[in-house]
C-alpha positions as CSV (number, residue, x, y, z in Angstrom):
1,X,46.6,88.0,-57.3
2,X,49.9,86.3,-55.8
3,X,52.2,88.8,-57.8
4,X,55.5,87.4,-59.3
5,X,56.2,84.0,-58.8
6,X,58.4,82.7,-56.6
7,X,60.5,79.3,-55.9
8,X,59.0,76.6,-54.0
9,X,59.4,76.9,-50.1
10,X,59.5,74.1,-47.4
11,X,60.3,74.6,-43.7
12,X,60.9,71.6,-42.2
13,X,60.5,70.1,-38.6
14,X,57.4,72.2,-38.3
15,X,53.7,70.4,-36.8
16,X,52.0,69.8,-33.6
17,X,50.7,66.8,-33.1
18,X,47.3,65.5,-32.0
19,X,46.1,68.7,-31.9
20,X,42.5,69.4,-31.5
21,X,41.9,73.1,-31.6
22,X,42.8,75.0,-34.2
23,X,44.4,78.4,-32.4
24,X,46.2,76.3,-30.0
25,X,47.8,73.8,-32.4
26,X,48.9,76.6,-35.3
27,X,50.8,78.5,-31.8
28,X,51.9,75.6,-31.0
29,X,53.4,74.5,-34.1
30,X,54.9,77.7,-35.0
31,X,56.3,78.0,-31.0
32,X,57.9,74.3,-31.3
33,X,60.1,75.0,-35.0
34,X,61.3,77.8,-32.2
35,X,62.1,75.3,-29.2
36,X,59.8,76.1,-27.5
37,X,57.4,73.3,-26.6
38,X,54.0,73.4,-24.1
39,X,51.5,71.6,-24.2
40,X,48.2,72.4,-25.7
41,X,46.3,72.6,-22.5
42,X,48.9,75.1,-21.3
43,X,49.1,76.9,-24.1
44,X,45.0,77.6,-24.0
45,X,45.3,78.2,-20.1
46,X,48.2,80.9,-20.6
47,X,46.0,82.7,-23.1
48,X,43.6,83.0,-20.7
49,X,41.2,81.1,-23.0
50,X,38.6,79.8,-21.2
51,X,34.8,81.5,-21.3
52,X,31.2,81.2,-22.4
53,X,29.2,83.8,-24.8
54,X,25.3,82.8,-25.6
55,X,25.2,84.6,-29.1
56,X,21.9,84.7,-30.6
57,X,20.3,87.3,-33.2
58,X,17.4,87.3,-35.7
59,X,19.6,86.8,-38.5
60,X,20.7,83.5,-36.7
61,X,19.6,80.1,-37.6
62,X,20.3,78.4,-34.2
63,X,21.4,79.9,-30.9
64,X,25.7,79.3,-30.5
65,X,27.1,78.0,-27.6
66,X,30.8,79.2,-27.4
67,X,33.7,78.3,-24.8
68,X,36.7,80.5,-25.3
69,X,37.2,84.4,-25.9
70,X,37.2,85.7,-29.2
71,X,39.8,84.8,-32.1
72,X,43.0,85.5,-31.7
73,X,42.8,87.1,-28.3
74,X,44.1,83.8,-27.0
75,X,47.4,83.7,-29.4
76,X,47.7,87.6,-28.5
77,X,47.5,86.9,-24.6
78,X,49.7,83.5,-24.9
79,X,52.6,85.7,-26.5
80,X,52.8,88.2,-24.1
81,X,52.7,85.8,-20.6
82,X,55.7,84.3,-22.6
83,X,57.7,87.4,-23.0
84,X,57.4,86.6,-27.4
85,X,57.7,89.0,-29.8
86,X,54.0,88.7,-32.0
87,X,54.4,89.9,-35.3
88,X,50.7,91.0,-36.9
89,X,50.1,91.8,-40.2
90,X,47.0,92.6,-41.6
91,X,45.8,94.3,-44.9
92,X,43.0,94.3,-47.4
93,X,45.0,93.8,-50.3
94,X,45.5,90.0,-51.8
95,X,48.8,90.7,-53.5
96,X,50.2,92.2,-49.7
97,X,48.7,89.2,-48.1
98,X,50.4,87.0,-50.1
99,X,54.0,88.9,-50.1
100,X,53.5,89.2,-46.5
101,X,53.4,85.4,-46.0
102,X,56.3,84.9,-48.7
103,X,58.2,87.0,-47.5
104,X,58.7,85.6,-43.7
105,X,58.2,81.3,-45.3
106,X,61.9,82.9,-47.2
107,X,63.2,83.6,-44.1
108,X,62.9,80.2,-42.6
109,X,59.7,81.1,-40.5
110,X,56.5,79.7,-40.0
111,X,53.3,81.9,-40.6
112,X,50.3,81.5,-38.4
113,X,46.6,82.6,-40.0
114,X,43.0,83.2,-39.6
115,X,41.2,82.5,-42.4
116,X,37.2,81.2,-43.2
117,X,37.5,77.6,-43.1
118,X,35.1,76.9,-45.8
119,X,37.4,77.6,-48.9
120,X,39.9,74.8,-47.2
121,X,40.0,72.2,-50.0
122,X,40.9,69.4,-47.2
123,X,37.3,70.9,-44.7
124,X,34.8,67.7,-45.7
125,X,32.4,70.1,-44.0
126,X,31.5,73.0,-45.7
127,X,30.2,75.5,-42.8
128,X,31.4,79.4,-43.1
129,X,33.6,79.9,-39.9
130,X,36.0,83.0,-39.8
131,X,37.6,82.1,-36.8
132,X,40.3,79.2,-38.2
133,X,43.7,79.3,-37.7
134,X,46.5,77.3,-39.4
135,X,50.2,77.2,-39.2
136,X,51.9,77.7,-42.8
137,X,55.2,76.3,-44.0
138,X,55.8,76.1,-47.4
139,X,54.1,76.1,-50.7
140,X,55.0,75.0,-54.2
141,X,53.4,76.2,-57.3
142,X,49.9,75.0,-56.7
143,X,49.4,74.4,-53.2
144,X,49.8,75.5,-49.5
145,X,51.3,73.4,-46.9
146,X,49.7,73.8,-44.0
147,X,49.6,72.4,-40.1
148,X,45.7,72.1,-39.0
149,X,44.2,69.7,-35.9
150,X,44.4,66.2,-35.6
151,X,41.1,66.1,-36.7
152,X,41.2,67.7,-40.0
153,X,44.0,65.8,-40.4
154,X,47.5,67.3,-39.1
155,X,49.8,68.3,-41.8
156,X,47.7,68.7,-45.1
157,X,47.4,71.0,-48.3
158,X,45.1,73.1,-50.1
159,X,45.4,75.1,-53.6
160,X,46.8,78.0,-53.4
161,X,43.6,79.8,-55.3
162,X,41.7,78.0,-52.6
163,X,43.9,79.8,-49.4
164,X,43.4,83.1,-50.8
165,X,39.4,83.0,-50.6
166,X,39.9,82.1,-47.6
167,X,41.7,84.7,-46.2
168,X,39.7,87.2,-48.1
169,X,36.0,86.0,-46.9
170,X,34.4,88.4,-45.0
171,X,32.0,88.1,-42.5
172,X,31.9,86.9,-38.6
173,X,34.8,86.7,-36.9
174,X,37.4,87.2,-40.2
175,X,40.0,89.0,-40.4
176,X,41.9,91.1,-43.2
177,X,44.1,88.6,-44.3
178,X,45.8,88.6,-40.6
179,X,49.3,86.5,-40.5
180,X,51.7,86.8,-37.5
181,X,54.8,85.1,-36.3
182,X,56.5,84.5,-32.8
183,X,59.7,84.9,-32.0
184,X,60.7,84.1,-28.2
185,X,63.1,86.9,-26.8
186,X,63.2,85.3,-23.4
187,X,63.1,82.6,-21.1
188,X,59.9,82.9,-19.8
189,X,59.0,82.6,-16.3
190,X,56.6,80.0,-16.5
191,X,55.4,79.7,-13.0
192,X,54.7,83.3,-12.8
193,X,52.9,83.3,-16.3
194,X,50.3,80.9,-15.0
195,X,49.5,82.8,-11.8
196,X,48.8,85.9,-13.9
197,X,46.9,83.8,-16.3
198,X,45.0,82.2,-14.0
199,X,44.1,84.8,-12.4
200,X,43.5,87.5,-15.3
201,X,41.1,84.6,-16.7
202,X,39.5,84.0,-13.8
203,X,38.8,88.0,-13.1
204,X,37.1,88.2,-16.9
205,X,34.7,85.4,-16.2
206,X,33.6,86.4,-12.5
207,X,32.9,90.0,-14.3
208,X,31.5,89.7,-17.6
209,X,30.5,93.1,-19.3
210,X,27.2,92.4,-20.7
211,X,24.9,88.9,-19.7
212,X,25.4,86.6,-22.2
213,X,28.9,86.1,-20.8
214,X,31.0,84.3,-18.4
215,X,29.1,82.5,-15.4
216,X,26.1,84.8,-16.0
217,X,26.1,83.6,-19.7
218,X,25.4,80.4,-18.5
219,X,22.5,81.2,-16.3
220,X,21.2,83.0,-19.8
221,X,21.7,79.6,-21.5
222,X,20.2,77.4,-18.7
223,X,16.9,80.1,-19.6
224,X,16.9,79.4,-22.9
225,X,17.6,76.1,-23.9
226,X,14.2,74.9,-23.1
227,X,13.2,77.2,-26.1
228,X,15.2,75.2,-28.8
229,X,12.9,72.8,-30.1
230,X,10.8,75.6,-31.0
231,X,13.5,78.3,-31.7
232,X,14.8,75.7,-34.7
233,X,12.9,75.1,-38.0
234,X,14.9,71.9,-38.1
235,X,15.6,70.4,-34.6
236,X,16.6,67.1,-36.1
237,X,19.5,69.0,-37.9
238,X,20.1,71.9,-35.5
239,X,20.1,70.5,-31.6
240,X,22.5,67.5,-32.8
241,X,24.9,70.2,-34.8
242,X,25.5,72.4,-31.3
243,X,25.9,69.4,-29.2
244,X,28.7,67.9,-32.0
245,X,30.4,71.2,-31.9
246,X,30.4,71.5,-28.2
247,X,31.9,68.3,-27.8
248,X,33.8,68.0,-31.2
249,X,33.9,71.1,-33.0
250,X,37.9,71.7,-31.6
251,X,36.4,72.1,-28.1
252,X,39.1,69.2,-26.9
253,X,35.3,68.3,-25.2
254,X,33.2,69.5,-22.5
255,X,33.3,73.1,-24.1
256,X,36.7,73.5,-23.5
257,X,36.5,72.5,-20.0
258,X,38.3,69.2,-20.5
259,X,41.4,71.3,-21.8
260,X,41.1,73.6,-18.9
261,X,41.3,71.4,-16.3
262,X,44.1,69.6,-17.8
263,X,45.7,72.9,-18.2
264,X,45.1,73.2,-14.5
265,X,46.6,69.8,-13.6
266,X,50.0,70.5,-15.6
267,X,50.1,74.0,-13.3
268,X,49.7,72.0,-10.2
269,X,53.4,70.6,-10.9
270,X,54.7,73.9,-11.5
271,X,52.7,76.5,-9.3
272,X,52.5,75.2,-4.8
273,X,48.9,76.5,-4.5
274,X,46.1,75.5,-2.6
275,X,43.4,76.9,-4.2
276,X,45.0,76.0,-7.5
277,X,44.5,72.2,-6.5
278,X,41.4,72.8,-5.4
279,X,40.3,74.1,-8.7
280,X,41.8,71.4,-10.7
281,X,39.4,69.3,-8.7
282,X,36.6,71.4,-8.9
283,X,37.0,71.5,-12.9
284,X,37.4,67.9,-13.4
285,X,34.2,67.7,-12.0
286,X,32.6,70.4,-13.8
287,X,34.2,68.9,-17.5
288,X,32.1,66.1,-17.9
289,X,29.0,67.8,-16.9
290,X,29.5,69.7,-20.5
291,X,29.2,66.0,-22.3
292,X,25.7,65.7,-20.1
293,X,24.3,68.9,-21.7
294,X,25.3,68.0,-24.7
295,X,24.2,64.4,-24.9
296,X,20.9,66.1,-24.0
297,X,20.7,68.5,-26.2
298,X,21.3,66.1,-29.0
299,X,19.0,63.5,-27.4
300,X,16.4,66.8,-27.7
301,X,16.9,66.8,-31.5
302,X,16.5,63.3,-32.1
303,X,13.7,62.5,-30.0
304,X,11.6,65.7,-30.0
305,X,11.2,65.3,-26.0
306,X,11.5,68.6,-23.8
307,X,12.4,66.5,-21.1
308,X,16.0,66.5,-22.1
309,X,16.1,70.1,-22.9
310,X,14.6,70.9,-19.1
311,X,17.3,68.4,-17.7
312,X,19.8,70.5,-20.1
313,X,18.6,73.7,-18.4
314,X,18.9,72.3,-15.2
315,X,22.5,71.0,-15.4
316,X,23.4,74.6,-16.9
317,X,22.0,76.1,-14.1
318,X,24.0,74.8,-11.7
319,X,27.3,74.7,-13.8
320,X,26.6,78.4,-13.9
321,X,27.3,78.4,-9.8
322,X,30.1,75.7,-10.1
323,X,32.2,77.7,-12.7
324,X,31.3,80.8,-10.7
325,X,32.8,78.9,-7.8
326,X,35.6,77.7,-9.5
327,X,36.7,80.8,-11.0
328,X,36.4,82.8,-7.4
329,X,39.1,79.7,-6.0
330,X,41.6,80.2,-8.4
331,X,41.2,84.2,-7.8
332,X,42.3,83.6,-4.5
333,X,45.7,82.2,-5.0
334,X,49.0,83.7,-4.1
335,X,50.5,85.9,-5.2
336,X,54.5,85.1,-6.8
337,X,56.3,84.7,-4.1
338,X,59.9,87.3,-4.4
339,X,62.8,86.3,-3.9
340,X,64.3,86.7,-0.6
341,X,60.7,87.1,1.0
């Protein structure tokens, strides 16, 4: 489905490393064969990434616990707070999505994608997840050369054949072969980038449309959790799978609070805010509250004591009022100060 075959092709200088989510690390990698190079924290905080959904339907196994908006808002969002040029391409046809990467790799650029993890030859765990991005840099006549987390083990390959399911599955959160690239056509601002992120973010989680989002999402999950060890036909499996994908499931930890707050610390060196300290200090506490409800949760599954499920509920309840509390300090910073003022 590849079309005519074309010479092998190898960018080089192009990988991120130690990086533990997926969407951040593939941005970052293709933003640093640019010159540009931020952190991963920062680059999560500028595209606004931070949130909470409870997702749960009948055709679910297990209730999800997620930390972040949705799939490649955050890339989308990053781009424009850094005055880049986002190129998107999406189509249903396998012979376009593969001319459309080609074609860019023969220019000398990098190709970010979302694709269903699952069909990755290097993924020892074979779960369906629509939502995984890589950066990709060359390929030869078998295989893909690609730049993945730390975790799944930085830069590593997978067949050709094998990338193209991939991209194709359909299903939650996939897209239609999507690709993009980034080209910086400024020098961005960065101070004023992370005031506007900050407080864009911030504004989202204080007013979430529906109530399994944001601060009131939490309150939902605090309600629920109690409920797993009789929502799950296999609690030993299920309980200990969302705490290890809260906590390592390219969270950075703590539900991507841990990368939050350090996203907030690096600001603090860049931005002269009050309440921008503040909630730095506020979300280093909250972070490792996360790892509590997720020791718990697991604890739940391997035990089969609702005592660790109530204590769950209990922390979840008031992290529900912290990061409600949190959020409304960082809406209150300044305003960008202009020039002459």
């Amino acid at each position: 489905m590849r079309g005519p075959r074309m010479s092998a092709v190898m960018i080089e200088n192009v990988s991120f490393p130690a990086g533990v989510h997926c969407e951040t690390t593939a941005l970052g990698a293709l933003l640093r064969h640019e010159g540009l190079e931020l952190s991963e924290p920062m680059l999560f905080g500028l595209g606004e990434g931070l949130g909470f959904v409870y997702w749960d339907a009948r055709n679910m196994d297990f209730p999800f616990l997620g930390g972040r908006v949705k799939p490649a808002a955050l890339t989308r969002t990053a781009a424009d707070r850094l005055g880049l040029t986002l190129h998107v391409q999406e189509t249903a046809s396998p012979r376009k999505a593969w001319q459309n990467v080609a074609t860019s790799l023969a220019a000398g650029r990098p190709v970010g994608l979302q694709l269903d993890s699952y069909h990755l030859d290097y993924f020892t765990t074979k779960v369906h997840f629509g939502g995984h991005f890589v950066a990709m840099y060359g390929y030869d006549d078998t295989h893909a050369h690609l730049v993945d987390t730390a975790q799944q083990g930085g830069s590593v390959t997978t067949t050709l054949t094998s990338l193209e399911r991939a991209r194709g599955e359909r299903g939650p959160m996939t897209a239609r072969n999507l690709s993009y690239t980034v080209v910086p056509t400024r020098r961005p601002d960065l101070g004023n980038a992370i005031r506007q992120a900050i407080s864009n973010n911030a504004h989202a989680f204080l007013n979430p449309p529906i109530s399994n989002l944001g601060h009131r999402g939490i309150g939902k999950a605090a309600r629920q959790v109690t409920r797993w060890l009789d929502r799950s036909t296999d609690p030993s499996r299920d309980l200990p799978l969302a705490a290890m994908l809260m906590e390592r499931g390219g969270t950075g930890g703590s539900l991507f609070r841990a990368m939050y707050r350090d996203f907030l610390a690096e600001a603090t060196a860049i931005v002269d805010d009050d309440n921008l300290r503040r909630g730095h200090e506020l979300y280093a506490g909250i972070a490792p509250r996360w790892t509590e409800v997720a020791d718990r949760v697991a604890a739940a599954g391997e035990t089969g004591d609702t005592d660790h499920l109530a204590r769950a509920s209990a922390i979840l309840t008031e992290l529900a009022e912290s990061e409600r509390h949190a959020m409304q300090v960082l809406s209150g910073m300044a305003p960008q100060r202009r020039a002459g003022s």
